[in-house]
C-alpha positions as CSV (number, residue, x, y, z in Angstrom):
1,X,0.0,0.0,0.0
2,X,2.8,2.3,1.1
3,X,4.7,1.4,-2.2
4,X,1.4,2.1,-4.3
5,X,0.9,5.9,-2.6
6,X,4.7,6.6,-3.2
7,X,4.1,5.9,-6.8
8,X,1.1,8.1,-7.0
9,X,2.8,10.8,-4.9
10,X,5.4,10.7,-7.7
11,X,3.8,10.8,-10.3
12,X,4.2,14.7,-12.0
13,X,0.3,14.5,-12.6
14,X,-0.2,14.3,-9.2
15,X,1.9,17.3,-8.1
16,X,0.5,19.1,-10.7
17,X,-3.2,18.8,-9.8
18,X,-1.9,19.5,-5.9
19,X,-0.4,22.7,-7.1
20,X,-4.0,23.9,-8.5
21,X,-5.4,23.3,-5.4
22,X,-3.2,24.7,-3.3
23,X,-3.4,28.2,-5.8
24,X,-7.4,27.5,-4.9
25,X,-7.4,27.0,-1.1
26,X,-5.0,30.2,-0.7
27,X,-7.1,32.1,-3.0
28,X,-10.0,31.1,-0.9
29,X,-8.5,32.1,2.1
30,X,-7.6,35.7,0.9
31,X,-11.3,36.2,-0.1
32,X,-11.9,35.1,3.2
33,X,-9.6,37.4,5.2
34,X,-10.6,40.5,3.1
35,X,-14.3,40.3,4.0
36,X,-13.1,39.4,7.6
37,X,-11.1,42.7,7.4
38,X,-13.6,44.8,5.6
39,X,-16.6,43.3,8.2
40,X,-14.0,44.1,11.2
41,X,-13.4,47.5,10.0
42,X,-16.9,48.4,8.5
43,X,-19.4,49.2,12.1
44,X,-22.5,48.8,9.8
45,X,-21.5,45.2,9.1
46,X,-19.7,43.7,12.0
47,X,-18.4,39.9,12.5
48,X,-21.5,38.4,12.3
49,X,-21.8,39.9,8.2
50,X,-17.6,39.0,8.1
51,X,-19.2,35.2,9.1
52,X,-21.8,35.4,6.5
53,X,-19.8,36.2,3.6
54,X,-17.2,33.9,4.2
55,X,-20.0,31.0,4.3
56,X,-21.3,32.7,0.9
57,X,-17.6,32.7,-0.6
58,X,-17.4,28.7,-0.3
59,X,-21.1,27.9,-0.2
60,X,-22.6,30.9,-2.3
61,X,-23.9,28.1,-5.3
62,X,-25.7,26.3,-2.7
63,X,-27.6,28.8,-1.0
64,X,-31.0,29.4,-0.7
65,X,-32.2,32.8,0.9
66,X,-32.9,34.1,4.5
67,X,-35.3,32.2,6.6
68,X,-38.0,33.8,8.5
69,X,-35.1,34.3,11.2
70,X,-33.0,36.4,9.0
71,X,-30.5,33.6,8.8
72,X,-28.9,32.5,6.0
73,X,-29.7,29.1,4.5
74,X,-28.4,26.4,2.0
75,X,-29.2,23.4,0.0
76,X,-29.4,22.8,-3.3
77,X,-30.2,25.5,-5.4
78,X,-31.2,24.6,-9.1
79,X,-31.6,27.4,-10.4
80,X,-27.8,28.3,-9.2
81,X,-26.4,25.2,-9.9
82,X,-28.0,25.9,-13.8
83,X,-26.8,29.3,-14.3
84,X,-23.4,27.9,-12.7
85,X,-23.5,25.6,-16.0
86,X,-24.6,28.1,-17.9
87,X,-21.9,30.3,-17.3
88,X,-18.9,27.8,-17.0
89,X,-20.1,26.6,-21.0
90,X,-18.0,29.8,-22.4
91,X,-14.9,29.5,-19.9
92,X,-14.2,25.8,-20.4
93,X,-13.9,26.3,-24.1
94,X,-11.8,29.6,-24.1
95,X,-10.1,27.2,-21.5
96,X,-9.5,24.4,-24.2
97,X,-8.8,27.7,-26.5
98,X,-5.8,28.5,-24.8
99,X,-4.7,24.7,-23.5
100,X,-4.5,23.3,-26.9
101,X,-2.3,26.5,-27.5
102,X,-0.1,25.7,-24.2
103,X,0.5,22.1,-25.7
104,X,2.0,23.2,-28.9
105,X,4.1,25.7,-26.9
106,X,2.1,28.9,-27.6
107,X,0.7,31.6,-25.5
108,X,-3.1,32.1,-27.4
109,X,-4.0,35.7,-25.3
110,X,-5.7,36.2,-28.4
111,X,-8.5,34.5,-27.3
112,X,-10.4,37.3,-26.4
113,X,-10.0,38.9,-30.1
114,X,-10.8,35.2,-31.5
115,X,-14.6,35.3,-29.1
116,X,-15.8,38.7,-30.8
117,X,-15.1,37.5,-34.1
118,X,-16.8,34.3,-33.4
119,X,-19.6,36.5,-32.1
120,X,-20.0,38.8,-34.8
121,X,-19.9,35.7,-37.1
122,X,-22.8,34.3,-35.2
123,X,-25.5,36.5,-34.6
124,X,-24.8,38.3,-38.6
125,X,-25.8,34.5,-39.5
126,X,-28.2,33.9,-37.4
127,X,-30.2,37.1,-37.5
128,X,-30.0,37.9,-41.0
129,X,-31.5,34.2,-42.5
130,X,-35.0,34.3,-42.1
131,X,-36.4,31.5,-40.7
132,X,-39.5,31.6,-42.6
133,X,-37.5,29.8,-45.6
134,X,-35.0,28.0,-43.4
135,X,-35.6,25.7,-40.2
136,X,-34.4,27.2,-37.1
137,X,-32.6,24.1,-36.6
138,X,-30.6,24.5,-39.8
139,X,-30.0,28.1,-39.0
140,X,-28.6,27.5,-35.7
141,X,-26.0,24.8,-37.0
142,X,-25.1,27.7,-40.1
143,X,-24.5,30.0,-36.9
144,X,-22.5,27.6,-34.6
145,X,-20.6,26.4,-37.7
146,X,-19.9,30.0,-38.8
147,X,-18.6,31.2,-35.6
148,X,-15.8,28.4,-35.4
149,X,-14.8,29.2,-39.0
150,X,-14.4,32.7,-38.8
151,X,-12.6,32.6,-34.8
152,X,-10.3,29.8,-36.7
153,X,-9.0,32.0,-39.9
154,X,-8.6,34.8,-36.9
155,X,-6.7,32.6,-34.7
156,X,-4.4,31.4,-37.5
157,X,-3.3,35.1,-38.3
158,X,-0.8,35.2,-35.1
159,X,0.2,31.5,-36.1
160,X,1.1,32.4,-39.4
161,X,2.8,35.1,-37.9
162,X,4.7,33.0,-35.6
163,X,5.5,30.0,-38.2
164,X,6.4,32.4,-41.6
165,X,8.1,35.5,-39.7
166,X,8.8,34.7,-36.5
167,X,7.1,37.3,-35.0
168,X,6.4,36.7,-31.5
169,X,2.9,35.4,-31.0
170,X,1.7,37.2,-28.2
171,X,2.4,40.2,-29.2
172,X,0.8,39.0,-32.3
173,X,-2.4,38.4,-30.3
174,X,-2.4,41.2,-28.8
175,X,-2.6,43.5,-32.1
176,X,-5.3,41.0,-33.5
177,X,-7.3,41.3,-30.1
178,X,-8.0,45.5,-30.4
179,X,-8.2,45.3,-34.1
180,X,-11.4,42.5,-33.5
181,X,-12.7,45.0,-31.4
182,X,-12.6,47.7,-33.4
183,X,-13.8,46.1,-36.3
184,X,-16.4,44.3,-34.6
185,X,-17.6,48.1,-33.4
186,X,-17.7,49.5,-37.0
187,X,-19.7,46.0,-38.1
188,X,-22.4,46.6,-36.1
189,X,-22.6,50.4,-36.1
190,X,-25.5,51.5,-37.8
191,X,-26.8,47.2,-38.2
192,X,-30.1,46.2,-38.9
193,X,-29.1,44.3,-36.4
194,X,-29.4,46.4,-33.8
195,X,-32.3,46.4,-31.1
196,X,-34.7,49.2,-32.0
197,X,-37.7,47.9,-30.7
198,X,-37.1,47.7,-26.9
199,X,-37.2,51.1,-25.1
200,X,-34.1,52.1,-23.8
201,X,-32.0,49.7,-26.2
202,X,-28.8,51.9,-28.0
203,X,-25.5,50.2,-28.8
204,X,-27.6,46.4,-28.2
205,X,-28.3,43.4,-31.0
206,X,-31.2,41.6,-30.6
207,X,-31.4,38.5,-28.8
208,X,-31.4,35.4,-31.3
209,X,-34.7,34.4,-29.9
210,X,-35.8,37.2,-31.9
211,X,-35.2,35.3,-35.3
212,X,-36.6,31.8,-33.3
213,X,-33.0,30.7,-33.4
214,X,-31.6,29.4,-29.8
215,X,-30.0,26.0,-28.1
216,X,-32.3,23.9,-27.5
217,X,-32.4,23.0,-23.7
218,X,-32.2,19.2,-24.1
219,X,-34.2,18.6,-20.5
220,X,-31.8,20.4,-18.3
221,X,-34.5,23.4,-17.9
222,X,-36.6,20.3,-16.3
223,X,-33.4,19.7,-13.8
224,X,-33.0,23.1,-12.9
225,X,-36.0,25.4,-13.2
226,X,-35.8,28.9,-13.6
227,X,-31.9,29.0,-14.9
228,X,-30.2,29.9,-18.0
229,X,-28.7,26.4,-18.4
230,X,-29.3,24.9,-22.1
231,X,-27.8,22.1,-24.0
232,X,-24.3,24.2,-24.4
233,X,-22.8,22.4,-21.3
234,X,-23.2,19.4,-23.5
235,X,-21.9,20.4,-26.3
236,X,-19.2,22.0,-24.0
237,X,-18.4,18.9,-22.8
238,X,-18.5,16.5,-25.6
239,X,-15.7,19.2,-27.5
240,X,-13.9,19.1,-24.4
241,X,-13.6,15.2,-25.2
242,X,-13.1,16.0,-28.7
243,X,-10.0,17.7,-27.8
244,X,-8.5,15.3,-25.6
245,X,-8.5,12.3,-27.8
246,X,-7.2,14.7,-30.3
247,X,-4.0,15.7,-28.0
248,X,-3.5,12.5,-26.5
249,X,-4.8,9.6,-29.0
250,X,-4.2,11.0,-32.6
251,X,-1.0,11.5,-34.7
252,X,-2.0,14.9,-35.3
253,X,-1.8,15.3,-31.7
254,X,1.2,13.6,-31.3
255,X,3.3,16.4,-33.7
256,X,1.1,19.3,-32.2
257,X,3.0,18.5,-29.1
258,X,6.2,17.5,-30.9
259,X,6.6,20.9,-31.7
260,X,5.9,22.5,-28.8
261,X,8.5,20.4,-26.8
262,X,11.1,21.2,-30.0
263,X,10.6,23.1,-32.7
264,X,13.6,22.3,-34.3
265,X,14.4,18.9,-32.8
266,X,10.2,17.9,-34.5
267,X,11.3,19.6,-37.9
268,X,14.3,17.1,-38.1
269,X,12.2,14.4,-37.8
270,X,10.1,15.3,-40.4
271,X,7.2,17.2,-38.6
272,X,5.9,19.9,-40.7
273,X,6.7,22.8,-37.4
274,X,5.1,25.5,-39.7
275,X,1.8,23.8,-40.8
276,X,1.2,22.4,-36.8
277,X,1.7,26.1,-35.4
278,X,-0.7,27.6,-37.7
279,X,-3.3,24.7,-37.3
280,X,-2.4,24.6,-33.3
281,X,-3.8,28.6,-33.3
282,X,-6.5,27.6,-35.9
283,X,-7.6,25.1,-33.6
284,X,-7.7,27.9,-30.6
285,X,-9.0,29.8,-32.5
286,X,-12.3,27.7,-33.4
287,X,-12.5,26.6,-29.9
288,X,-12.8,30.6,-28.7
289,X,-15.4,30.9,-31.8
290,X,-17.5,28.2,-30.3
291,X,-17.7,29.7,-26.6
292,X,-18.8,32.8,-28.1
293,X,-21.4,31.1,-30.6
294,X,-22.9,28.6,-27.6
295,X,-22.7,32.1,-25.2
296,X,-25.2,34.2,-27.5
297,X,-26.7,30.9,-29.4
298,X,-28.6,30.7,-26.2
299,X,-31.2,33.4,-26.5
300,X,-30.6,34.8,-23.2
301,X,-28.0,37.2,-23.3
302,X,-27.6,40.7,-26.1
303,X,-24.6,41.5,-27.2
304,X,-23.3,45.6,-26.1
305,X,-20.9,46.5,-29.0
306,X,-20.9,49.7,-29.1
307,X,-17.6,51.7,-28.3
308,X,-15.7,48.8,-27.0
309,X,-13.5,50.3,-24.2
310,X,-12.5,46.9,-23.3
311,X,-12.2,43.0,-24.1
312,X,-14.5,40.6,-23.5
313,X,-13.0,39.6,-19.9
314,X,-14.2,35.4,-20.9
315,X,-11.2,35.4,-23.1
316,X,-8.7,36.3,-20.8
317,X,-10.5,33.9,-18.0
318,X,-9.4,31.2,-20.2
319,X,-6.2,31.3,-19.3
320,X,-6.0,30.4,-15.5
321,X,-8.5,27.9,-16.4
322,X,-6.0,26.3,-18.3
323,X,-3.4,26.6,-16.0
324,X,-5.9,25.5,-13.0
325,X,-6.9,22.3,-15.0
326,X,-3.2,21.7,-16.0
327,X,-3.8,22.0,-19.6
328,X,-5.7,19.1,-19.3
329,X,-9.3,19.1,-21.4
330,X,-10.8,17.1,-19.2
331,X,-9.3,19.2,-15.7
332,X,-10.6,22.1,-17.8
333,X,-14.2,20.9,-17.1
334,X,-14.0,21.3,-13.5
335,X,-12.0,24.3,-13.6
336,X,-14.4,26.0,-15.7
337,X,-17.6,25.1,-13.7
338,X,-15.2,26.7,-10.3
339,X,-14.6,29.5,-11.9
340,X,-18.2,29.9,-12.6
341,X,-19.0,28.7,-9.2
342,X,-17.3,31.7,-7.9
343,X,-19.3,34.0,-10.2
344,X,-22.1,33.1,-8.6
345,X,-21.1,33.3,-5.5
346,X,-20.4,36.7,-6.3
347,X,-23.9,37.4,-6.7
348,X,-25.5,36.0,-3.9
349,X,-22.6,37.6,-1.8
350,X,-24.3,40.9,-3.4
351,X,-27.8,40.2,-2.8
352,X,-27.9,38.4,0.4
353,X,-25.6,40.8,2.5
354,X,-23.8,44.7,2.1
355,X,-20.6,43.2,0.4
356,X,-19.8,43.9,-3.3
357,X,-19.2,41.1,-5.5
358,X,-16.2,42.3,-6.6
359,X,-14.5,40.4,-3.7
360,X,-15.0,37.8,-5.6
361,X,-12.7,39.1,-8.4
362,X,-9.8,39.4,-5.7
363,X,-10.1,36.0,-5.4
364,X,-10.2,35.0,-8.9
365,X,-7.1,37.5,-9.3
366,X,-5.3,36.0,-6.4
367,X,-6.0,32.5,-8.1
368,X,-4.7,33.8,-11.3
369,X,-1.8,35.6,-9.8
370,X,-0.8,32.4,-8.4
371,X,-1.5,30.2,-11.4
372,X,1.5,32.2,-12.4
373,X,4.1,30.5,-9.9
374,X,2.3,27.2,-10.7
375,X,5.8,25.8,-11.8
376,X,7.0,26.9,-8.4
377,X,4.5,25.5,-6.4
378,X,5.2,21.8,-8.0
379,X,8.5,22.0,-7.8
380,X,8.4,23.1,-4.4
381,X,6.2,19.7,-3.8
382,X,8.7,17.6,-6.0
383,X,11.1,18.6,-3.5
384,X,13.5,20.5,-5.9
385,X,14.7,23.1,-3.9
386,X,15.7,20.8,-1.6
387,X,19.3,20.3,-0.8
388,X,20.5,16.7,-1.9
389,X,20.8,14.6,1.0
390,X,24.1,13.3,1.9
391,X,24.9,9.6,2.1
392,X,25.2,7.7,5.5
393,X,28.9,6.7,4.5
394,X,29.7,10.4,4.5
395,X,30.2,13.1,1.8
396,X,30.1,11.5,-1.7
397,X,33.4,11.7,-3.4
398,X,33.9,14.3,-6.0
399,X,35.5,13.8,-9.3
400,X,38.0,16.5,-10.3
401,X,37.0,17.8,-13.9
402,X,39.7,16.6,-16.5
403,X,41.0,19.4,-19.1
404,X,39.5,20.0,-22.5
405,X,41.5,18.7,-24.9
406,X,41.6,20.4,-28.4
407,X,43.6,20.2,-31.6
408,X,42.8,23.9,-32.4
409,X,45.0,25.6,-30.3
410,X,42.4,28.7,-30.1
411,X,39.7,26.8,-29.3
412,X,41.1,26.1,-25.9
413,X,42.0,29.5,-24.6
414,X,38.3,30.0,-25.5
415,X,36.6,27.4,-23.6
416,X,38.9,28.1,-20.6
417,X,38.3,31.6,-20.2
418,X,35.8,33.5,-23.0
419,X,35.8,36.6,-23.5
420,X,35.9,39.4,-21.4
């Protein structure tokens, strides 16, 4: 038994998954000891409010109001756990967005950039075919289908970047991501597409339940009433899948990671390096296009494009999600729903008691800024820092290094010394 958990314990998958939840637990407990601080320091909310909020932080998804007491109460809530699934559709693919990049040894902060052109792509399709002449059902397929496409050719850009000049690809990404923005502003300015109808509607396009075209909710409205949930999770999920026997079972797989372990060392060996870069960003690209088509495909939720002042903040989410879930599609699944698991718990933190939900976002942000040291953290557990144990006999011998010997008689002097 002892021999069975040594060999799980060193296993790098292990350590890896250990060092996600150890960035989760400590940005947990920072939530925990800012609303402590703020309830401490704030009169009108006290410890008892501090108490609250902490319980809402780690139990937010599963509560269920005040009782007649005024105290708080949990259980499960469907109609949080739905919108929890609702919500976590978008981040696990722009998670799978930026893994598959990761794999392939690229840094895909494009993703943002790659979700408004899949969203443009989307609702232009499936607003302007009129479903009096074409099924809903066809429509919505044209829609999903489109916004891949169009994410993919804008993902490849950066890779095509990267593979043909050698331009680095985040900084790639990063010009791609403001010129989506801006040219998704200018689509839509002056659209038919935008909401006219509604009172108080400027800068809005219209919902695609508008044009009868939505996801259909596959039952999961019947498991948890009064939610956004729909059959996105699903298709979520089954892509996530997708992706995983892709990295891990295929050929094409096989060289996607090949070159992101050596360039170079992958071309020798006959891998096209060039082709599996621009296909690897292709790929994140697509898989960005689809969160954004399954986000608005839903009917509940209008797109606001007018003056974007920022990026769509699911793009950059993507990336501790990826880190969180070790690049792993399938860790990306849980990741994802945890990420939106704190959203909501944002939410009820903001409607049950006086704290902002923005606490939340410290969280998240703590999460994130330790996602960063994620290398650090598993080494750390892998015992690397660690100074190497001396043997019982004593100090281990040392051999003395022998002299480089060289027929070039400045090749020596070079090796010895350098230059200055």
């Amino acid at each position: 038994m002892r021999e069975k958990l040594a060999g799980l314990w060193g296993r790098s998958g292990t350590k890896a998954v250990l060092a996600s939840l150890i960035s989760i637990v400590i940005g947990m407990v920072v939530g925990s000891i800012v609303i402590l601080i703020v309830g401490m320091t704030n009169s009108s909310l006290g410890l008892k409010s501090a108490w609250e909020g902490i319980c809402l932080v780690f139990g937010g998804m599963f509560s269920t109001g005040r009782n007649a007491a005024g105290s708080l109460t949990f259980g499960f809530n469907p109609t949080s756990v739905g919108n929890m699934l609702f919500r976590a559709t978008p981040l696990i693919l722009t998670g799978l967005s930026v893994s598959v990049a990761f794999k392939t040894g690229l840094f895909n902060i494009g993703a943002p950039g790659q979700y408004l052109i899949g969203t443009a792509a989307t609702l232009y399709i499936a607003l302007s075919i009129p479903t009096t002449s074409v099924p809903a059902g066809v429509v919505w397929i044209l829609a999903f289908l489109g916004g891949i496409l169009f994410a993919a050719l804008w993902g490849a850009i950066p890779g095509m970047m990267k593979a043909f000049l050698n331009i680095n690809e985040v900084l790639a990404c990063i010009m791609t991501n403001w010129i989506a923005a801006n040219l998704v502003t200018w689509f839509f300015d002056g659209s038919v597409l935008c909401n006219a109808v509604e009172s108080g509607k400027t800068g809005y396009i219209y919902k695609t339940t508008f044009n009868g075209v939505e996801t259909p909710k596959m039952g999961l409205d019947i498991l948890f009433p009064g939610s956004q949930v729909n059959g996105g999770i699903l298709i979520a999920i089954v892509l996530a899948i997708l992706v995983y026997i892709l990295m891990g079972k295929t050929t094409l797989g096989y060289e996607l990671k090949a070159c992101g372990s050596n360039r170079h060392a992958a071309r020798y060996a006959g891998i096209s390096d060039r082709r599996n870069i621009v296909l690897s960003m292709a790929i994140a690209g697509g898989l960005a296009g689809a969160a954004a088509s399954l986000y608005y495909l839903s009917g509940n939720t209008e797109f606001f494009w007018s003056t974007y002042q920022s990026l769509p903040a699911t793009g950059f989410n993507g990336i501790p999600v990826a880190l969180l879930g070790v690049n792993n599609p399938i860790g990306v699944i849980f990741t994802g729903c945890f990420m939106s698991i704190l959203n909501i718990s944002g939410l009820q933190l903001t409607n049950l008691t006086a704290y902002n939900e923005y606490i939340t976002d410290v969280i998240i942000a703590t999460i994130v800024y330790l996602s960063a040291f994620f290398l650090l953290i598993r080494g750390l557990l892998s015992g690397r820092h660690k100074k190497t144990e001396k043997p019982a006999g004593g100090p281990a011998p040392t051999e003395e290094p022998k002299p480089v010997e060289s027929t070039n008689p400045g090749e020596g002097s070079e090796k010895g010394g350098g230059e200055a």
